[in-house]
C-alpha positions as CSV (number, residue, x, y, z in Angstrom):
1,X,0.0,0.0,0.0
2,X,1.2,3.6,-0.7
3,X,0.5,7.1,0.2
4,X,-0.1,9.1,-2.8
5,X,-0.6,12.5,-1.0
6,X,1.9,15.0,-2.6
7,X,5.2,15.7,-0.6
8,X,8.9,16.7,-1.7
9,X,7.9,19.3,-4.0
10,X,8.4,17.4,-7.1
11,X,8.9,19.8,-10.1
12,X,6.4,17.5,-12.3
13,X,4.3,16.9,-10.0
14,X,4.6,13.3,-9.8
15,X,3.8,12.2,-5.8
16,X,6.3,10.8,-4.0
17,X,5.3,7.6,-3.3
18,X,6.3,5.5,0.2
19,X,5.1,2.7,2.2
20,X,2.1,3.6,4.6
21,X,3.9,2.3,7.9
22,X,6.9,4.3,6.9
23,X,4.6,7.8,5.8
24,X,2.1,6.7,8.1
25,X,3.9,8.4,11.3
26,X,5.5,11.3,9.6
27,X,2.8,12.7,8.9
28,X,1.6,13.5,12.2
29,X,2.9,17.1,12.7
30,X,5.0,16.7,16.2
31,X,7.1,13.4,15.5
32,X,8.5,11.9,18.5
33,X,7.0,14.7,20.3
34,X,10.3,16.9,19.2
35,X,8.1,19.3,16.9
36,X,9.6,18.3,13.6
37,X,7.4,18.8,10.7
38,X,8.4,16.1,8.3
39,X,6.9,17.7,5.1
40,X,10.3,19.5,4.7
41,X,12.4,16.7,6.0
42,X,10.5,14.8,3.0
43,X,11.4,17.8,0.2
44,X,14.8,17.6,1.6
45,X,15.7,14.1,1.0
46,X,14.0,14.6,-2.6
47,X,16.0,17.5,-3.2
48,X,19.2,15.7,-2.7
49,X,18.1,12.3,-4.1
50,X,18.1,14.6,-7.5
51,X,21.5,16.0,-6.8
52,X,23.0,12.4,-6.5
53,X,21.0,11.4,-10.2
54,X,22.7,14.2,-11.5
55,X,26.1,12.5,-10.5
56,X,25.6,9.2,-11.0
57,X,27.9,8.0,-13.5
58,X,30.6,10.2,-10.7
59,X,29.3,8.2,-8.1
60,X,29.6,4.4,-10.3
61,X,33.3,4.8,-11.2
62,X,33.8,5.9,-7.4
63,X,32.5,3.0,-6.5
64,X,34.4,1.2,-9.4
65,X,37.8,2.6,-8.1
66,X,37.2,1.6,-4.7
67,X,36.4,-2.1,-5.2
68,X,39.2,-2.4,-7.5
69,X,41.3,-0.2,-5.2
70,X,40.6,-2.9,-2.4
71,X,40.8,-6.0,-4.4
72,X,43.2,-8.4,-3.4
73,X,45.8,-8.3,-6.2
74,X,45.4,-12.4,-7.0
75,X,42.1,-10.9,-8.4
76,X,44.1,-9.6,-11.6
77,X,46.2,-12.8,-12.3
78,X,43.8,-13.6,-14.9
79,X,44.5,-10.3,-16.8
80,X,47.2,-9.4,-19.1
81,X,50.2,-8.6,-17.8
82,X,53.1,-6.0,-18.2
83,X,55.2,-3.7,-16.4
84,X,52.6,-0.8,-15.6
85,X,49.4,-2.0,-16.0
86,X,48.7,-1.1,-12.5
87,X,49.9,2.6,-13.4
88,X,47.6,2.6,-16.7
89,X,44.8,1.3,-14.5
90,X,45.3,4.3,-11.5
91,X,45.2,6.9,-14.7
92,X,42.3,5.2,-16.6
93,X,40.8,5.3,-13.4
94,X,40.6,8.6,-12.1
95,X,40.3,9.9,-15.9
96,X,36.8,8.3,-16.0
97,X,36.1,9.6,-12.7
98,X,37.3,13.2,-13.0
99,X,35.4,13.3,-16.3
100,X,32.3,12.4,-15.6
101,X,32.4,14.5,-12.1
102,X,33.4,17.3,-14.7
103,X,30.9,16.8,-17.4
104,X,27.7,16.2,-15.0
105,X,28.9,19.5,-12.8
106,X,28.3,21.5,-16.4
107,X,25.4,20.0,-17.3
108,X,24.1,20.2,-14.0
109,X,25.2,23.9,-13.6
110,X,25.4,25.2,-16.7
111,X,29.3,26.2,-16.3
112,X,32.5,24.3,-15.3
113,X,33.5,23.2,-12.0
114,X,35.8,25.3,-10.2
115,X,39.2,24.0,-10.9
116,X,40.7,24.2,-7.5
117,X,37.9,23.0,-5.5
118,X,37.5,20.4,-8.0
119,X,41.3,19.3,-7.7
120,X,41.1,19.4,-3.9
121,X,37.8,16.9,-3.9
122,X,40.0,14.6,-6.0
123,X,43.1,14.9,-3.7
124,X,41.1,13.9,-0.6
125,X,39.1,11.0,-2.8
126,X,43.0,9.9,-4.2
127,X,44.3,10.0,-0.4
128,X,41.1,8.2,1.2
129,X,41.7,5.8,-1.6
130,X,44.9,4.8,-1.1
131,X,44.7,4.9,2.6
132,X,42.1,2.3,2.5
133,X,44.3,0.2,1.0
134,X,46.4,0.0,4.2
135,X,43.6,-2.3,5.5
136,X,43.8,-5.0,2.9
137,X,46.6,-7.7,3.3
138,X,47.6,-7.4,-0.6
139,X,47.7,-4.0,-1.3
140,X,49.6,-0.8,-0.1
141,X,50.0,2.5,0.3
142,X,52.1,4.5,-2.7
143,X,52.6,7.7,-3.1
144,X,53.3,6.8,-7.0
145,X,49.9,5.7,-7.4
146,X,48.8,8.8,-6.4
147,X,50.6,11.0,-9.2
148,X,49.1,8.7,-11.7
149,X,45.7,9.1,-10.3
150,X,46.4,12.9,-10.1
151,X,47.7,12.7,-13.7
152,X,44.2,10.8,-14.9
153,X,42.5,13.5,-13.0
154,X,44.5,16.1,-15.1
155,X,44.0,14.7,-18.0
156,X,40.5,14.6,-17.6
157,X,40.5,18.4,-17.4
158,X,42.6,18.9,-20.3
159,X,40.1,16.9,-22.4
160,X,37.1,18.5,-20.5
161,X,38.5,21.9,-21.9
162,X,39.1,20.6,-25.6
163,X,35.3,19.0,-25.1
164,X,33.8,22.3,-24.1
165,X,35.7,24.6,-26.6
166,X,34.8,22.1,-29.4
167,X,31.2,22.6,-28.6
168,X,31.6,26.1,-28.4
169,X,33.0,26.8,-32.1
């Protein structure tokens, strides 16, 4: 059963739909007797449900990264095999991942990410990265991985540029 009473302020209008015993006790106006009115909390949560579809394909290769990141290496025996492929893969990587975060922020706001905030949200997602690999028994921590990630990231910028200014003309 759902509640098709309209909440979230859905742009087209479309109700928001959830399960009765999970509506059913927002909708009283003092929930949990702390005088929260959950009609906002409810536009809230739709409001950034649409800012996380606008970055999805962000969010996928993050995800991507971090599973492979945290893979045990015996994983990738199957794979070809040469001096650097786990360089290629760190740039490939965080190309596809600084790309997309790049393309979505324009299409989503209508101009290009600011370069240094943008750089510093990939520094700390490079550095969480490869820290999480200090918990796994067959990876570790390199500070070379990290300029080829930084160098994918670069790259991506470079080619979000040429993109953007091939549009353009």
């Amino acid at each position: 059963m759902t509640c098709n009473h309209r909440h979230g302020g859905d742009p087209q209008g479309s109700p928001f739909l959830l399960p009765r015993f999970l509506i059913g006790p927002l909708l009283k106006r003092n929930v949990g007797g702390l005088g929260i009115d959950p009609i906002p909390l409810l536009g809230y949560f739709s409001l950034h449900m649409k800012k996380i579809a606008a970055y999805k394909f962000t969010l996928a290769s993050a995800c991507i990264i971090i599973v492979a990141l945290l893979l045990p290496s015996s994983s990738f025996s199957t794979m070809p095999s040469f001096i650097g492929i786990d360089k290629i893969a760190h740039l490939a990587l965080f190309f596809v991942f600084s790309l997309s975060y790049v393309l979505e922020y324009r299409k989503e706001k209508g101009k290009a990410p600011s370069f240094f905030i943008s750089m510093l949200i990939i520094v700390f997602f490079i550095l969480g990265s490869e820290f999480l690999q200090l918990f796994t028994t067959s990876r570790r921590f390199e500070w070379i991985d990290m300029l080829y990630d930084l160098s994918g990231a670069l790259a991506a910028f470079l080619t979000s540029l040429f993109i953007y200014r091939k549009s353009r003309s």
